[in-house]
C-alpha positions in Angstrom: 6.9 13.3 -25.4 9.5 13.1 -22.5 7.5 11.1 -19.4 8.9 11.5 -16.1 10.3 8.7 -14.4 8.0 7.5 -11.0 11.2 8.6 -9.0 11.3 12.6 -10.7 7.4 12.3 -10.4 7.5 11.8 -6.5 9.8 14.4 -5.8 8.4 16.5 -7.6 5.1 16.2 -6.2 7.1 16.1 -2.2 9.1 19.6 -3.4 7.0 21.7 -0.4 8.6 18.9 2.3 11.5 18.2 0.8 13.5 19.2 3.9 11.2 17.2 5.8 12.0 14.1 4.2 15.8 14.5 4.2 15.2 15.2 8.1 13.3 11.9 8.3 16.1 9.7 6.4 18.5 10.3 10.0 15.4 9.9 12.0 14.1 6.6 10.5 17.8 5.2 10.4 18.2 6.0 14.2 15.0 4.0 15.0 15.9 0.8 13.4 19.6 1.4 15.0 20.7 -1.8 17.2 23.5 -2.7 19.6 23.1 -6.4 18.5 25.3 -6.7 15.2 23.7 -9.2 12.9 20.2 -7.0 13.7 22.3 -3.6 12.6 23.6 -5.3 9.6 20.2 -6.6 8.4 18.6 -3.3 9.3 21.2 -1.4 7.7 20.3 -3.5 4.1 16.9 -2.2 4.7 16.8 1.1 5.1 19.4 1.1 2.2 17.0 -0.4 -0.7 14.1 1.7 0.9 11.0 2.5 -2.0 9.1 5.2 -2.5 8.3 6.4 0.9 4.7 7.4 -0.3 3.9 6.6 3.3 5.9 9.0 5.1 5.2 11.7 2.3 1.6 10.9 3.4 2.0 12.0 7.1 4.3 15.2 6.0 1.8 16.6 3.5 -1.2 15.6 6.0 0.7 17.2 8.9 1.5 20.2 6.7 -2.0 21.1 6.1 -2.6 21.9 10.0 0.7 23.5 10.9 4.2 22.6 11.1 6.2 19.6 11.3 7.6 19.4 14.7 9.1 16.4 16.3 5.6 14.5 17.1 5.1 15.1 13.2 8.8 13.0 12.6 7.7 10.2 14.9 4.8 9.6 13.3 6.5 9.7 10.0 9.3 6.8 11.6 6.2 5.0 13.2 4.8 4.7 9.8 7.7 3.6 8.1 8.5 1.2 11.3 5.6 -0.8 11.2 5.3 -0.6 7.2 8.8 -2.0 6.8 8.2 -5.1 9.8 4.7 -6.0 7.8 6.5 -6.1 4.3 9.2 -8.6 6.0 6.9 -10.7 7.5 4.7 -10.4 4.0 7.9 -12.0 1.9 8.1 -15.1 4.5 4.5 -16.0 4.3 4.6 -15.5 0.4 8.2 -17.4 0.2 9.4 -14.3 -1.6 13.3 -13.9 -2.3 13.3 -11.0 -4.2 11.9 -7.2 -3.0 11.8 -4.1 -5.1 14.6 -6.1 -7.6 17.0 -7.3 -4.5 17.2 -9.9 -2.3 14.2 -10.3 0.6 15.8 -10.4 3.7 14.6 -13.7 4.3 16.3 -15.3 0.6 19.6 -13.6 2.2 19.2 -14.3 6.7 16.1 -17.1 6.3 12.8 -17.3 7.8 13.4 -16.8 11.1 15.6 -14.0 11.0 13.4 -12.3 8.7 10.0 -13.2 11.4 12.8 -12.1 14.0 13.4 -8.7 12.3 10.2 -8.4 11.2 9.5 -8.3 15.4 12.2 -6.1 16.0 10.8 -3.2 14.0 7.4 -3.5 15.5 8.8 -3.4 18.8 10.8 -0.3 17.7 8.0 1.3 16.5 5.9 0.7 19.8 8.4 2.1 21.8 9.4 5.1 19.6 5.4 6.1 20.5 5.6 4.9 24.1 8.6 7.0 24.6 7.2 9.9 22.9 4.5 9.5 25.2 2.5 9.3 21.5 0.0 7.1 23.0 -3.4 8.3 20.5 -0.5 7.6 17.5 0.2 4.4 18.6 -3.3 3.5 18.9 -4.0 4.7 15.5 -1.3 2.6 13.8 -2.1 -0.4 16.0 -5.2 -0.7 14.4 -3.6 -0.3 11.2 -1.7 -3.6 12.2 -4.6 -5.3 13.3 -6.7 -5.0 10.2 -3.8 -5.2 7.7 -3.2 -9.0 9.7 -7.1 -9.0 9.2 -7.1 -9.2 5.9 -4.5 -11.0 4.8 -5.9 -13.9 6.6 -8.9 -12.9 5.0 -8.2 -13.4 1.6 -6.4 -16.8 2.7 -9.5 -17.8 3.6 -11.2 -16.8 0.4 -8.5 -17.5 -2.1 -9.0 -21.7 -1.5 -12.6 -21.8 -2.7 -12.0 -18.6 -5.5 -15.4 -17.7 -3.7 -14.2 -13.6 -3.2 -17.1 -11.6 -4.4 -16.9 -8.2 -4.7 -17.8 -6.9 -1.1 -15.2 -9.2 0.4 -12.4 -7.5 -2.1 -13.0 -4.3 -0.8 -13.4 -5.4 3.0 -10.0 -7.2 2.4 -8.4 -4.3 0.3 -9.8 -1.8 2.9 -7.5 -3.8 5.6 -4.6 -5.0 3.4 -3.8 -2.0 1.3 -5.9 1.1 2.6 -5.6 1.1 6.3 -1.9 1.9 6.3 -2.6 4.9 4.2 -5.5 5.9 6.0 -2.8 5.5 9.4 -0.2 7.7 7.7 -2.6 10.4 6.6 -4.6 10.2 10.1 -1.1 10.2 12.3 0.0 13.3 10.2 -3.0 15.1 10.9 -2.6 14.0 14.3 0.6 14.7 14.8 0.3 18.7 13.8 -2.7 19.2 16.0 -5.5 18.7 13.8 -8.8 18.1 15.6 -10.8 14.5 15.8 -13.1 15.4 12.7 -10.2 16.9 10.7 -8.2 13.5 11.5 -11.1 11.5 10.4 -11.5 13.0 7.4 -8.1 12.4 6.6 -8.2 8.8 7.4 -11.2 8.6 5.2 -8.9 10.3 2.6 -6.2 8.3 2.7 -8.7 4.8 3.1 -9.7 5.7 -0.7 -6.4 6.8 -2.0 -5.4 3.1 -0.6 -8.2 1.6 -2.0 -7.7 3.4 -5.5 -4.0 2.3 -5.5 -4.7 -1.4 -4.9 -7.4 -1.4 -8.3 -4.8 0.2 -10.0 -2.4 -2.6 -9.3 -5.1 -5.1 -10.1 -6.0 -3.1 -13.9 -1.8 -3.2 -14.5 -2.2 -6.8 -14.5 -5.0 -6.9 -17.1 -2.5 -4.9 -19.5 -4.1 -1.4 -19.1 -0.7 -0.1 -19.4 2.2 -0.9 -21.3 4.3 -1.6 -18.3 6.4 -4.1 -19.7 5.0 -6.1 -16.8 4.1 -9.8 -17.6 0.0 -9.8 -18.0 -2.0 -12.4 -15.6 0.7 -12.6 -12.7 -2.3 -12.3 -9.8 -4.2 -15.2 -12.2 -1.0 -17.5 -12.5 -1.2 -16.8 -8.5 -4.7 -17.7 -8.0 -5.5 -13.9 -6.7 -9.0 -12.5 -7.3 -8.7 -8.9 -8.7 -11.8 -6.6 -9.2 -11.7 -7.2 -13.4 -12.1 -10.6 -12.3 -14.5 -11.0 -10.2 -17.2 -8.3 -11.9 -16.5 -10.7 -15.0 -17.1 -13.8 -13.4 -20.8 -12.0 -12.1 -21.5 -11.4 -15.7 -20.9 -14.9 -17.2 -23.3 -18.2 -17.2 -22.6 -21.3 -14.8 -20.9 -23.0 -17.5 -18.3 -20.3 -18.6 -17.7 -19.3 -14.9 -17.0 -23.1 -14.0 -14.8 -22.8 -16.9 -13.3 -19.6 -16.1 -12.5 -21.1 -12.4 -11.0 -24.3 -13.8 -8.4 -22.3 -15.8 -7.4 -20.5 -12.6 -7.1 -23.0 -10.2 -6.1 -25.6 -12.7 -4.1 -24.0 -15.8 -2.6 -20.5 -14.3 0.1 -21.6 -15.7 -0.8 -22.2 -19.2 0.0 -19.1 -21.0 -2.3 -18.8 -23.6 -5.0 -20.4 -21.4 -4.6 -17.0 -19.1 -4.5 -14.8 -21.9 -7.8 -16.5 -23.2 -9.1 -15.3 -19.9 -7.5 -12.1 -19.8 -9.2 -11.3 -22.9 -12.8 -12.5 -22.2 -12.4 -10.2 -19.3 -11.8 -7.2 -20.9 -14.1 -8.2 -23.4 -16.9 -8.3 -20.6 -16.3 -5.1 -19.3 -14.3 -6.2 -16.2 -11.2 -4.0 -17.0 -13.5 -0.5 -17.9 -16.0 -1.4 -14.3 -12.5 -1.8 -12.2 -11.4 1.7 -13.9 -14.6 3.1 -12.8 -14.4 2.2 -9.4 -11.0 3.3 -9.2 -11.9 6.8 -10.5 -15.1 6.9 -8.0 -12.7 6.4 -5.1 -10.2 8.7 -6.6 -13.0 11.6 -6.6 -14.2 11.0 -2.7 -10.9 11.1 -2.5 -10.5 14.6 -4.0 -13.7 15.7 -2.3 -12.5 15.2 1.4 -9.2 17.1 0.5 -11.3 20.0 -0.8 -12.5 20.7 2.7 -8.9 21.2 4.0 -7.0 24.6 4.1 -5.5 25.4 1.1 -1.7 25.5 0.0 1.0 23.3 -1.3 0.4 20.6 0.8 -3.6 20.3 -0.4 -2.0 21.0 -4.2 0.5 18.0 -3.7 -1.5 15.6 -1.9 -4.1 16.3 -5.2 -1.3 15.8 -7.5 -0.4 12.6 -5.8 -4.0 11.1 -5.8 -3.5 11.7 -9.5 0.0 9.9 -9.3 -1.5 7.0 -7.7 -4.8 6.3 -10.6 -2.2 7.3 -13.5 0.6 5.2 -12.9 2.3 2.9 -15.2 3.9 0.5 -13.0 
Protein backbone atom coordinates (compact mmCIF):
# COMPACT_ATOMS: atom_id res chain seq x y z
CA UNK A 1 0.00 0.00 0.00
CA UNK A 2 1.53 3.37 -1.37
CA UNK A 3 1.49 5.92 1.96
CA UNK A 4 1.73 9.47 1.31
CA UNK A 5 4.65 11.29 2.39
CA UNK A 6 3.84 14.06 5.43
CA UNK A 7 4.73 16.73 2.73
CA UNK A 8 1.91 15.32 -0.13
CA UNK A 9 -0.37 14.75 2.98
CA UNK A 10 -0.29 18.54 3.98
CA UNK A 11 -0.91 19.79 0.80
CA UNK A 12 -3.24 17.87 0.16
CA UNK A 13 -5.23 18.51 3.10
CA UNK A 14 -4.26 22.88 2.39
CA UNK A 15 -5.62 22.30 -1.48
CA UNK A 16 -8.82 24.87 -0.76
CA UNK A 17 -5.91 27.69 0.40
CA UNK A 18 -3.42 26.87 -1.67
CA UNK A 19 -3.20 30.31 -3.25
CA UNK A 20 -3.28 31.65 0.10
CA UNK A 21 -0.30 30.03 1.18
CA UNK A 22 1.82 30.83 -1.97
CA UNK A 23 0.51 34.54 -1.23
CA UNK A 24 1.89 34.20 2.39
CA UNK A 25 5.48 32.85 1.26
CA UNK A 26 6.25 36.88 -0.27
CA UNK A 27 4.41 38.21 2.70
CA UNK A 28 6.27 36.26 5.48
CA UNK A 29 9.66 36.88 3.54
CA UNK A 30 8.93 40.77 3.44
CA UNK A 31 8.42 40.74 7.28
CA UNK A 32 11.60 39.24 8.28
CA UNK A 33 13.38 41.60 5.46
CA UNK A 34 16.27 43.84 7.07
CA UNK A 35 18.52 46.65 5.99
CA UNK A 36 21.19 45.42 8.35
CA UNK A 37 23.12 42.59 6.28
CA UNK A 38 24.27 39.91 8.61
CA UNK A 39 20.35 40.09 10.01
CA UNK A 40 19.06 39.56 6.12
CA UNK A 41 21.54 36.83 5.60
CA UNK A 42 20.52 34.87 8.82
CA UNK A 43 16.88 35.58 8.10
CA UNK A 44 17.18 34.61 4.66
CA UNK A 45 18.62 30.87 5.93
CA UNK A 46 15.39 30.78 7.81
CA UNK A 47 12.71 31.34 5.90
CA UNK A 48 14.60 29.00 3.35
CA UNK A 49 14.62 25.66 5.60
CA UNK A 50 10.99 26.74 6.75
CA UNK A 51 8.71 23.23 8.10
CA UNK A 52 5.45 22.48 7.67
CA UNK A 53 3.71 25.68 8.19
CA UNK A 54 0.86 23.83 10.05
CA UNK A 55 0.55 27.20 11.84
CA UNK A 56 -0.20 29.43 9.11
CA UNK A 57 -2.40 26.65 7.44
CA UNK A 58 -4.20 26.94 10.91
CA UNK A 59 -5.14 30.78 10.58
CA UNK A 60 -6.09 30.31 6.64
CA UNK A 61 -8.46 27.43 7.20
CA UNK A 62 -9.85 29.17 10.49
CA UNK A 63 -10.14 32.43 8.66
CA UNK A 64 -11.77 30.66 5.71
CA UNK A 65 -14.60 29.35 7.66
CA UNK A 66 -16.02 33.07 8.37
CA UNK A 67 -15.21 34.74 5.04
CA UNK A 68 -12.32 35.60 3.00
CA UNK A 69 -8.80 36.09 3.45
CA UNK A 70 -8.13 39.65 3.09
CA UNK A 71 -4.99 41.37 4.24
CA UNK A 72 -5.83 41.34 8.17
CA UNK A 73 -6.18 37.49 7.49
CA UNK A 74 -2.20 37.58 5.89
CA UNK A 75 -0.96 39.46 8.86
CA UNK A 76 -2.10 37.25 11.16
CA UNK A 77 -0.79 34.40 9.18
CA UNK A 78 3.04 36.37 9.25
CA UNK A 79 2.36 37.23 12.95
CA UNK A 80 2.04 33.63 13.60
CA UNK A 81 4.89 32.46 11.76
CA UNK A 82 6.90 35.72 13.25
CA UNK A 83 6.64 34.87 16.68
CA UNK A 84 6.69 30.94 16.02
CA UNK A 85 9.95 31.17 14.20
CA UNK A 86 11.75 33.87 17.11
CA UNK A 87 10.43 31.20 19.99
CA UNK A 88 11.97 28.14 17.99
CA UNK A 89 15.46 30.24 17.96
CA UNK A 90 15.48 31.08 21.22
CA UNK A 91 14.19 27.27 22.04
CA UNK A 92 17.65 25.81 20.19
CA UNK A 93 19.94 28.25 22.52
CA UNK A 94 18.40 27.25 25.73
CA UNK A 95 18.50 23.43 24.63
CA UNK A 96 22.21 23.89 23.10
CA UNK A 97 20.72 22.58 19.93
CA UNK A 98 22.93 22.69 16.57
CA UNK A 99 20.78 21.00 14.39
CA UNK A 100 16.92 22.02 13.31
CA UNK A 101 14.63 20.11 11.03
CA UNK A 102 18.18 18.16 9.70
CA UNK A 103 20.31 21.63 9.23
CA UNK A 104 22.25 23.64 11.12
CA UNK A 105 20.35 25.83 14.19
CA UNK A 106 21.19 29.20 13.64
CA UNK A 107 22.96 29.36 16.75
CA UNK A 108 25.60 26.06 15.71
CA UNK A 109 26.15 28.42 12.50
CA UNK A 110 26.00 32.72 14.09
CA UNK A 111 26.34 31.57 18.12
CA UNK A 112 24.33 32.32 20.98
CA UNK A 113 24.00 35.64 20.82
CA UNK A 114 23.13 36.12 17.43
CA UNK A 115 20.71 33.52 17.58
CA UNK A 116 19.07 35.45 21.19
CA UNK A 117 19.58 38.64 18.90
CA UNK A 118 17.60 37.22 15.98
CA UNK A 119 15.37 35.47 18.00
CA UNK A 120 14.52 39.43 19.27
CA UNK A 121 14.39 40.73 15.92
CA UNK A 122 11.52 38.59 14.78
CA UNK A 123 9.49 39.32 17.87
CA UNK A 124 9.92 42.86 17.32
CA UNK A 125 8.95 42.37 13.68
CA UNK A 126 6.03 40.70 14.52
CA UNK A 127 4.87 43.41 17.10
CA UNK A 128 5.17 45.95 14.72
CA UNK A 129 3.71 44.17 11.68
CA UNK A 130 0.29 44.28 14.28
CA UNK A 131 1.06 47.75 15.51
CA UNK A 132 1.22 48.92 12.10
CA UNK A 133 -1.77 47.18 10.93
CA UNK A 134 -3.39 48.80 13.66
CA UNK A 135 -4.13 44.80 14.60
CA UNK A 136 -4.05 45.63 18.14
CA UNK A 137 -6.88 42.58 19.46
CA UNK A 138 -4.20 40.19 17.19
CA UNK A 139 -1.42 41.24 18.89
CA UNK A 140 -3.00 40.82 22.17
CA UNK A 141 -4.01 37.38 21.23
CA UNK A 142 -0.54 36.17 20.29
CA UNK A 143 1.10 37.98 23.19
CA UNK A 144 -0.45 35.83 25.43
CA UNK A 145 0.56 33.03 23.29
CA UNK A 146 4.15 34.20 24.16
CA UNK A 147 3.57 34.65 27.65
CA UNK A 148 2.37 31.23 28.41
CA UNK A 149 4.59 29.40 25.88
CA UNK A 150 7.63 31.22 28.17
CA UNK A 151 5.30 29.98 31.11
CA UNK A 152 5.75 26.69 30.58
CA UNK A 153 8.93 26.15 29.51
CA UNK A 154 10.10 27.49 32.70
CA UNK A 155 7.57 25.30 34.07
CA UNK A 156 8.79 22.12 33.20
CA UNK A 157 12.36 23.38 34.20
CA UNK A 158 11.15 23.61 37.34
CA UNK A 159 9.65 20.17 37.40
CA UNK A 160 12.11 18.27 35.36
CA UNK A 161 15.00 18.57 38.43
CA UNK A 162 12.92 16.59 40.98
CA UNK A 163 11.09 14.13 38.07
CA UNK A 164 8.07 15.23 40.33
CA UNK A 165 5.58 16.19 36.99
CA UNK A 166 2.38 14.46 37.68
CA UNK A 167 -0.15 14.34 35.32
CA UNK A 168 -2.03 17.75 35.86
CA UNK A 169 1.23 19.70 35.67
CA UNK A 170 1.88 17.91 31.93
CA UNK A 171 -1.13 19.19 30.63
CA UNK A 172 -0.80 22.77 32.37
CA UNK A 173 2.70 22.84 30.82
CA UNK A 174 1.73 21.23 27.40
CA UNK A 175 -1.41 23.55 27.37
CA UNK A 176 1.29 26.58 27.40
CA UNK A 177 4.32 25.01 25.57
CA UNK A 178 2.65 23.25 22.62
CA UNK A 179 -1.13 24.18 22.56
CA UNK A 180 -1.32 27.93 23.05
CA UNK A 181 0.35 28.69 19.78
CA UNK A 182 -2.24 26.65 17.95
CA UNK A 183 -4.94 27.90 19.85
CA UNK A 184 -3.30 31.70 18.72
CA UNK A 185 -3.24 30.63 15.03
CA UNK A 186 -6.72 29.27 14.94
CA UNK A 187 -8.18 32.18 17.26
CA UNK A 188 -6.15 35.07 15.05
CA UNK A 189 -7.67 33.37 11.87
CA UNK A 190 -11.05 33.57 13.13
CA UNK A 191 -10.19 36.96 14.13
CA UNK A 192 -8.81 38.13 11.37
CA UNK A 193 -12.02 37.28 8.90
CA UNK A 194 -14.45 38.85 11.27
CA UNK A 195 -15.67 36.06 13.30
CA UNK A 196 -17.45 37.12 16.51
CA UNK A 197 -15.85 36.78 20.29
CA UNK A 198 -17.73 33.25 20.82
CA UNK A 199 -16.93 31.97 17.37
CA UNK A 200 -13.05 32.98 18.16
CA UNK A 201 -13.25 31.26 21.37
CA UNK A 202 -14.36 28.31 20.25
CA UNK A 203 -11.67 28.21 17.84
CA UNK A 204 -9.02 28.81 20.32
CA UNK A 205 -10.57 25.99 22.34
CA UNK A 206 -10.18 23.98 19.04
CA UNK A 207 -6.92 24.62 18.27
CA UNK A 208 -5.83 24.29 22.40
CA UNK A 209 -6.86 20.40 21.90
CA UNK A 210 -5.49 19.91 18.45
CA UNK A 211 -2.06 21.31 20.30
CA UNK A 212 -2.54 19.24 23.14
CA UNK A 213 -3.28 16.05 20.93
CA UNK A 214 -0.19 16.78 18.82
CA UNK A 215 2.27 16.99 21.82
CA UNK A 216 0.90 13.14 23.17
CA UNK A 217 1.43 12.10 19.87
CA UNK A 218 5.03 13.17 20.03
CA UNK A 219 5.29 11.66 23.47
CA UNK A 220 3.59 7.90 22.14
CA UNK A 221 6.31 8.15 18.91
CA UNK A 222 8.92 7.88 21.50
CA UNK A 223 7.49 4.75 23.16
CA UNK A 224 7.66 3.04 19.57
CA UNK A 225 4.01 3.30 18.68
CA UNK A 226 5.07 3.76 15.25
CA UNK A 227 7.65 2.42 13.18
CA UNK A 228 9.22 5.75 12.64
CA UNK A 229 12.63 4.73 12.31
CA UNK A 230 13.05 7.18 15.15
CA UNK A 231 15.45 6.02 18.11
CA UNK A 232 12.91 4.81 21.09
CA UNK A 233 13.49 6.57 24.63
CA UNK A 234 15.04 9.97 23.37
CA UNK A 235 12.71 12.23 25.92
CA UNK A 236 13.93 9.31 28.75
CA UNK A 237 17.77 9.64 27.72
CA UNK A 238 16.67 13.55 28.13
CA UNK A 239 15.17 13.22 31.53
CA UNK A 240 11.64 14.55 29.95
CA UNK A 241 8.37 13.27 31.61
CA UNK A 242 5.91 12.12 28.84
CA UNK A 243 2.21 11.13 29.63
CA UNK A 244 3.19 6.98 29.16
CA UNK A 245 5.49 7.80 31.77
CA UNK A 246 4.05 9.39 34.28
CA UNK A 247 0.52 7.29 34.24
CA UNK A 248 3.04 4.24 34.67
CA UNK A 249 4.93 5.62 37.37
CA UNK A 250 1.14 6.22 39.26
CA UNK A 251 0.51 2.57 38.76
CA UNK A 252 3.78 1.07 40.20
CA UNK A 253 4.82 0.39 44.04
CA UNK A 254 7.43 2.79 45.95
CA UNK A 255 10.09 0.35 45.21
CA UNK A 256 9.74 0.00 41.42
CA UNK A 257 8.99 3.79 41.01
CA UNK A 258 12.23 4.64 43.01
CA UNK A 259 13.69 2.25 40.65
CA UNK A 260 12.05 3.44 37.61
CA UNK A 261 13.37 7.22 38.65
CA UNK A 262 16.88 5.95 39.26
CA UNK A 263 17.13 4.65 35.68
CA UNK A 264 16.08 8.02 34.39
CA UNK A 265 17.99 10.37 36.26
CA UNK A 266 20.88 8.01 36.62
CA UNK A 267 21.16 5.47 33.54
CA UNK A 268 19.29 7.35 30.42
CA UNK A 269 21.90 6.54 28.81
CA UNK A 270 22.17 2.88 29.28
CA UNK A 271 20.39 1.45 26.37
CA UNK A 272 19.00 -1.56 27.40
CA UNK A 273 18.36 -0.01 30.88
CA UNK A 274 15.79 2.48 28.88
CA UNK A 275 14.39 -0.19 26.89
CA UNK A 276 13.76 -2.18 30.21
CA UNK A 277 11.67 0.82 31.03
CA UNK A 278 10.16 1.34 27.81
CA UNK A 279 8.81 -1.96 28.10
CA UNK A 280 7.46 -2.03 31.64
CA UNK A 281 5.59 0.98 30.43
CA UNK A 282 3.82 -0.37 27.84
CA UNK A 283 3.42 -3.32 29.64
CA UNK A 284 1.44 -1.12 32.38
CA UNK A 285 -0.76 0.42 30.16
CA UNK A 286 1.03 3.76 29.94
CA UNK A 287 1.33 3.77 26.08
CA UNK A 288 -2.70 2.52 25.46
CA UNK A 289 -3.90 5.52 28.58
CA UNK A 290 -1.61 8.28 26.60
CA UNK A 291 -3.51 6.98 23.15
CA UNK A 292 -6.71 7.41 24.97
CA UNK A 293 -6.15 10.76 26.03
CA UNK A 294 -4.94 11.72 22.81
CA UNK A 295 -8.10 10.42 21.03
CA UNK A 296 -10.44 12.22 23.87
CA UNK A 297 -8.81 15.53 22.83
CA UNK A 298 -8.91 14.64 19.25
CA UNK A 299 -12.89 14.24 19.54
CA UNK A 300 -13.54 17.78 21.63
CA UNK A 301 -11.58 18.69 19.07
CA UNK A 302 -13.89 17.46 16.26
CA UNK A 303 -16.90 18.51 18.39
CA UNK A 304 -16.16 22.29 18.44
CA UNK A 305 -15.43 22.21 14.56
CA UNK A 306 -18.86 20.66 14.13
CA UNK A 307 -20.48 23.81 15.23
CA UNK A 308 -18.79 25.86 12.40
CA UNK A 309 -20.23 26.52 8.85
CA UNK A 310 -19.65 23.96 6.66
CA UNK A 311 -17.23 23.67 3.59
CA UNK A 312 -13.73 22.83 2.58
CA UNK A 313 -12.25 24.67 5.21
CA UNK A 314 -14.35 22.63 8.12
CA UNK A 315 -13.61 19.31 5.81
CA UNK A 316 -9.72 20.12 5.91
CA UNK A 317 -9.28 21.35 9.24
CA UNK A 318 -11.11 17.67 10.20
CA UNK A 319 -8.69 15.93 7.92
CA UNK A 320 -5.86 17.67 9.56
CA UNK A 321 -6.97 16.84 13.23
CA UNK A 322 -6.73 13.38 11.78
CA UNK A 323 -3.19 14.17 10.34
CA UNK A 324 -2.05 15.29 13.56
CA UNK A 325 -3.22 11.74 15.96
CA UNK A 326 -2.16 9.51 12.76
CA UNK A 327 1.16 10.58 12.08
CA UNK A 328 4.23 8.57 11.84
CA UNK A 329 6.93 10.91 12.60
Amino acid sequence: MHIMKIADQLEDIAMPIAGDLRAFEEHFREAVRSDAALLDKITHYIVRRKGKKVRPMLVFLSARLFGEVRESVMVAASLVELLHTATLVHDDVVDSSFYRRGFFSVNALWGNKGAVLVGDYLLSRGLLLALDNHQYELLQVLSRAVRDMSEGELLQIKKARKLDITEDVYFQIIRQKTASLMAASCAAGALAAGANADEVERMRLFGEHIGVAFQIKDDLLDFGEEDTGKPKGIDIKEKKMTLPLIHTLGQVDGGEKKAMLRTIRKYNTDTARVAGLIDRVHELGGVRYAREKMREHQQRAVELLHTMPEGEARQSLERLVAFVVNRKK
